[in-house]
N, C-alpha and C positions, 0 to 999 in steps of 0.2 A: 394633624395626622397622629394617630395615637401610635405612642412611643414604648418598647418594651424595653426593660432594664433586666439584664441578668444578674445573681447576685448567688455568692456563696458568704455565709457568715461564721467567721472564728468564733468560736463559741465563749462568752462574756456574762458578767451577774448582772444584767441592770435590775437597778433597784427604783422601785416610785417610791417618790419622797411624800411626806407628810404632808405639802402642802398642795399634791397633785390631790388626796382622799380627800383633801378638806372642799379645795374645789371643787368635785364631782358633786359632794353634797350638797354643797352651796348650791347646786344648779339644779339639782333635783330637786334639792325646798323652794327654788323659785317659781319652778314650774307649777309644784304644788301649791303655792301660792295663788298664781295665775289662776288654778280651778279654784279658790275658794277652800281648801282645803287646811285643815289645823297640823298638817304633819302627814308623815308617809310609816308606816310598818312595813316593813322589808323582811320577809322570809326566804332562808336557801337551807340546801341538803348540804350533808356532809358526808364523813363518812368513807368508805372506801368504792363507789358508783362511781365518782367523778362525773357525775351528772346533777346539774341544776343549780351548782355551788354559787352565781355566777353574778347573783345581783349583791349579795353579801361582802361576797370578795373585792366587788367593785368599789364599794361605797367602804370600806371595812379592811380589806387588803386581810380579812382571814377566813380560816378553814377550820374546820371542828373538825377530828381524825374521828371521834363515833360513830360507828355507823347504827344505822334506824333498826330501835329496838322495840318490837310490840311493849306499850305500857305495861306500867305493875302498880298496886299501891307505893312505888316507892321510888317510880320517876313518870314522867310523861313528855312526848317530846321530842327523845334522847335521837340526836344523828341531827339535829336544827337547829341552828341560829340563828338570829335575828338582829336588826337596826331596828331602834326607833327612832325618829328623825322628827322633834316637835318643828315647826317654823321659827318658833322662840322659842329653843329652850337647847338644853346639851343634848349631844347623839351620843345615842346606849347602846351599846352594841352586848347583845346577849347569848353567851356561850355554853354549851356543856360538857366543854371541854378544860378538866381541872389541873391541865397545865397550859389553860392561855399565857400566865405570864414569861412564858418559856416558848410563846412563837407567835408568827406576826400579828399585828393589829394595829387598826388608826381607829381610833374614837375619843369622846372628851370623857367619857367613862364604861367600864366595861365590868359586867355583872355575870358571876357564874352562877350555875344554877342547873340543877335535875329535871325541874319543870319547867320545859320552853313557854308553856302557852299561858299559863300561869303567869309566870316571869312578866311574860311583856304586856298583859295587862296590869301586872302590879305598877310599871313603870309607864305604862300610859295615865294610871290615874296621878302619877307624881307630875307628871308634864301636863297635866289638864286636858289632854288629849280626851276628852267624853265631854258627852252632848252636841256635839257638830258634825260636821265631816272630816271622815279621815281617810286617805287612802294606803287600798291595801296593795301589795305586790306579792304575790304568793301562788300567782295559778296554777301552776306546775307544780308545788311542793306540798301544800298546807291541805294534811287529810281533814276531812269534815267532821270527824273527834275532836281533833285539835282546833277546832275553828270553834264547835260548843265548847269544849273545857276552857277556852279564852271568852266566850261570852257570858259565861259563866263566873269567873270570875271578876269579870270586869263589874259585874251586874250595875252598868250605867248605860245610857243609850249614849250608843255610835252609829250613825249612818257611814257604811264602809261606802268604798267607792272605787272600783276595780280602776289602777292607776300601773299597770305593765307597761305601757307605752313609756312611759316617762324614762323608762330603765333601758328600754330598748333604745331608744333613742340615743338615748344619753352614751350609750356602749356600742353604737354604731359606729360611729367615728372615732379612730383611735389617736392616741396624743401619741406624739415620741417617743415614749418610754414605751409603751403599750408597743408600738411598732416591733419598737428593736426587741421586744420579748418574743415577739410572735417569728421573729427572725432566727432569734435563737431558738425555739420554738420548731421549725422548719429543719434549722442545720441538725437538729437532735432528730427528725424525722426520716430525712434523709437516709440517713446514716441505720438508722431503723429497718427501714424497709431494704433499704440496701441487703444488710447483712441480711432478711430473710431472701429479696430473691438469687442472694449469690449460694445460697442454700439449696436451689432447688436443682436437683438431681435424681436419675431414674435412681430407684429403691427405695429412697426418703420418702415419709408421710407428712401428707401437709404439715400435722403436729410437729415432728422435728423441723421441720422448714420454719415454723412460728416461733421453737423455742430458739431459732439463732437469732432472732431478732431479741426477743426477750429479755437473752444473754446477756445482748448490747444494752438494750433499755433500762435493764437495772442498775447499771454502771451510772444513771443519768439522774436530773432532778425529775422522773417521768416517770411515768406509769401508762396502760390500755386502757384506753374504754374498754375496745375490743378490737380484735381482728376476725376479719371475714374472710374466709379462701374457698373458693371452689375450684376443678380440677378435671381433666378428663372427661367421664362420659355427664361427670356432672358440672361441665365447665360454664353449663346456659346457667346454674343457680348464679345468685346473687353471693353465698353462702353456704354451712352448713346447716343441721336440724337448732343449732344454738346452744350454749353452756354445754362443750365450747363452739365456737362457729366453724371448726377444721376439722377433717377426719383424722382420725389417729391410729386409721386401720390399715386403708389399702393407703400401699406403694406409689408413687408416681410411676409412668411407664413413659420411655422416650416418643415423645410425639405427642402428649396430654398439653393441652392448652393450659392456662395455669394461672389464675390471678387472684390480689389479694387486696382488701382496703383495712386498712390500722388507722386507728384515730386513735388520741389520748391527750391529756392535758402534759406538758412539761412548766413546771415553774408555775400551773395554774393556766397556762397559755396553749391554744389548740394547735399541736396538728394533726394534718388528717389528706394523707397521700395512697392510692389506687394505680398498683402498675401492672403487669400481664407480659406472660413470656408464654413459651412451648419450649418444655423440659426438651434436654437435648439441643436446643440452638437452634436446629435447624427446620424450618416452618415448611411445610407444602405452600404450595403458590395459593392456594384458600386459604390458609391460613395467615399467610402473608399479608393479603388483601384485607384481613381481619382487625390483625392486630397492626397494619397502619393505619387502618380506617379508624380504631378508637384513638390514635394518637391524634390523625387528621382534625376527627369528630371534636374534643378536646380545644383544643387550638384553634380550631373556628371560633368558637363559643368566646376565647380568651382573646380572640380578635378583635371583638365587640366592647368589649372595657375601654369604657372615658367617661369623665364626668360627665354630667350632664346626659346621659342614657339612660332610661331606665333600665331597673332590673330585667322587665319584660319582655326587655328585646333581645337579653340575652336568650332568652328562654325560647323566640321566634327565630335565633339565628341556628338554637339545636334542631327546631323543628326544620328549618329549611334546609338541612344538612342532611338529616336523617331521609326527609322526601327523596332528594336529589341523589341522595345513593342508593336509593331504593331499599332500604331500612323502614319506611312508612309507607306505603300506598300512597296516604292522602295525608294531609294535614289533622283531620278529623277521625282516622280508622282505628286510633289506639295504641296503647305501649307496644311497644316492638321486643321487649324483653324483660324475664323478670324482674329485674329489678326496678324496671321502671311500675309495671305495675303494684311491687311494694311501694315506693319513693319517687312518684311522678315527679320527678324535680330536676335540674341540672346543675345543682350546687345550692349552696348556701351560705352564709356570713359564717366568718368565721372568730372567734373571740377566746373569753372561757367559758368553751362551748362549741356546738353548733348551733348559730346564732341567727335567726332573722335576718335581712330575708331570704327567701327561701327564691331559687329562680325557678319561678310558676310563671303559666303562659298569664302575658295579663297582669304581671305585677307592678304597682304604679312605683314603688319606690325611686328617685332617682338615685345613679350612683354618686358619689362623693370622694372624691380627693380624703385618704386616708383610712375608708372600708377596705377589709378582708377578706376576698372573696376565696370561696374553695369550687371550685370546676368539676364536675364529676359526671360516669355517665356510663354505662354498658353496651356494647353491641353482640345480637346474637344473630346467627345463621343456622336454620335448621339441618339436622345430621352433622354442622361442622362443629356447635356450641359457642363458647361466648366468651369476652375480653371486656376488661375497660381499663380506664385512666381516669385520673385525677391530677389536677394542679393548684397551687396556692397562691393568689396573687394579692401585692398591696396596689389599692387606687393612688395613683399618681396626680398632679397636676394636665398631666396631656397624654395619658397613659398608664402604665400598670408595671409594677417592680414584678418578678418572678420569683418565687422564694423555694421553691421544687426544684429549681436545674441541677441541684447537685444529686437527684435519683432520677438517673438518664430515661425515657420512657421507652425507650428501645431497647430491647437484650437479646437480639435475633440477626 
């Protein structure tokens, strides 16, 4: 029977040791082994996105604070770092950041430098890395400038070998330490969104409702990605028009539906929580029916967490929710609200990052004792508008730990 565990966490530094980075590489040059492969290139962003940092980090345990600068004659590159990873030989971890030795890093040597793409062909051809195969990890990051200005200077033949899986994998399942980050991780989230919806009140604009979370957040090792709020007549968006995602015009008015999703890395480690009230407390009986139904919705979904599940059936237990409340016609008629037609999805892995996979109908992955799943989802009703929730859970043995209980999903 799957087992749910609630959990508040005092907020703690854990720290990954050296010889957790050394492992992880270890296991990724295994893998790349197994293909036949002479070594792996690892590229991430840095920078102030807080997007895509996240195979770097992993293998590397660091962050470049530049952020991505169009080239000039006199860098190329700038906001990217890189692992190179021979099967024999030392891991280079390459920065452009000229106060690496002033914050973290694991590697057997680490090389500064203006020119990323440049850089890490100069240190492929010291590793022998040319003439074979090599794989790359970079899908997300690595523009197509920077792919010729590295073949370019490599000017050796390498047959690249798109090798992402390996990284994903490998960052699916998280160790102990990883856990208890993403635990802290959570209690910082919490406490987050907390202060914004204890914020919301008729007068206030989303915008003030965002900056008391902010307030909190800057007090912490964390930063946004972003936050999303919509509100009132426009409570069905998912969102605002974007940069920033909240209005900072109109007012809230008592009776506005009201919800919001913040995601961000703290300590490098995601969270990422979705709550929904109606400003004033007190709901109309549709509205009631609303905003329990995205709690409901939610909680079904996190029902379904146990080893041994596929991701897909989480995704078959949204749909059979949604049927049954009459949120879908049919199985087949289509998103039922915006946000699903941006984000057909009901969660995702959650890491440094939002992480693979993704709960799509259909998806094979099985769950695992130690993935991070984030639960998410909107509900809309025409003329009334729209809600949702989100929860963060870890995979258990025979069940799933809770890591959201301390941002109550009810404020009504």
């Amino acid at each position: 029977m799957c087992q749910k565990v609630l959990v508040t966490c005092s907020r703690v530094s854990t720290v990954i040791h050296e010889d957790e980075f050394r492992e992880r590489r270890s296991r990724a040059l295994a893998a790349a082994a197994d293909r036949g492969l002479i070594g792996l290139v690892v590229l991430s962003r840095g920078g102030a996105s807080a997007d895509q940092y996240g195979d770097v980090a992993y293998l590397a345990g660091h962050h470049t604070p530049m952020c991505q600068l169009q080239d000039t004659p006199y860098w190329s590159g700038r906001g990217y770092t890189a692992v190179v990873l021979p099967v024999d030989g030392p891991a280079v971890l390459i920065t452009d950041n000229g106060d690496h030795a002033l914050t973290p890093q694991s590697a057997d040597e680490v090389r500064f430098t203006v020119r990323v793409p440049e850089t890490v062909a100069e240190v492929m051809h010291e590793a022998g890395m040319v003439g074979a195969e090599v794989g790359l990890v970079a899908r997300e990051v690595l523009l197509h400038h920077h792919f010729l200005r590295m073949e370019e200077a490599l000017n050796a033949s390498v047959a690249w070998r798109p090798a992402e899986d390996i990284l994903e994998t490998l960052r699916r399942v998280k160790s102990p330490a990883e856990l208890q980050l993403l635990r802290e991780a959570a209690d910082v989230g919490c406490q987050w969104v907390n202060a914004i919806m204890d914020a919301v009140e008729p007068g206030r604009t989303e915008g003030e409702c965002v900056a008391a979370g902010l307030n909190y957040l800057s007090t912490q090792a964390a930063k946004p990605y972003d936050v999303a709020v919509a509100s009132g007549p426009e409570s069905a968006r998912y969102g605002g028009d974007g940069l920033p995602f909240w209005n900072t015009k109109r007012k809230l008015e008592r009776g506005d539906l009201f919800h919001v999703d913040a995601w961000g890395p703290v300590r490098l480690y995601y969270t990422d929580i979705m709550r929904s009230t109606v400003v004033g407390g007190s709901p109309t009986v549709e509205q009631r029916d609303l905003l329990d139904g995205a709690v409901e919705f939610i909680n079904y979904i996190v029902a379904g967490i146990a080893p041994g599940a596929t991701v897909g059936s989480l995704h078959a237990r949204g749909m059979e929710w949604l049927v049954e409340h009459d949120f879908l016609s049919a199985p087949d008629s289509g998103p039922g609200n915006a946000m699903q037609l941006q984000f057909p999805a009901f969660g995702h892995g959650l890491g440094m990052g939002l992480d693979t996979p993704y709960i799509l109908a259909d998806e094979p992955t099985v769950i695992e004792s130690g993935m991070v799943i984030a639960v998410e989802g909107m509900l809309t009703r025409p003329g009334l508008g729209g809600v949702g929730n989100e929860e963060n859970v870890i995979v258990t043995g025979d069940g799933y730990e809770l890591l959201t209980a301390a941002c109550p999903p009810r404020r009504w």
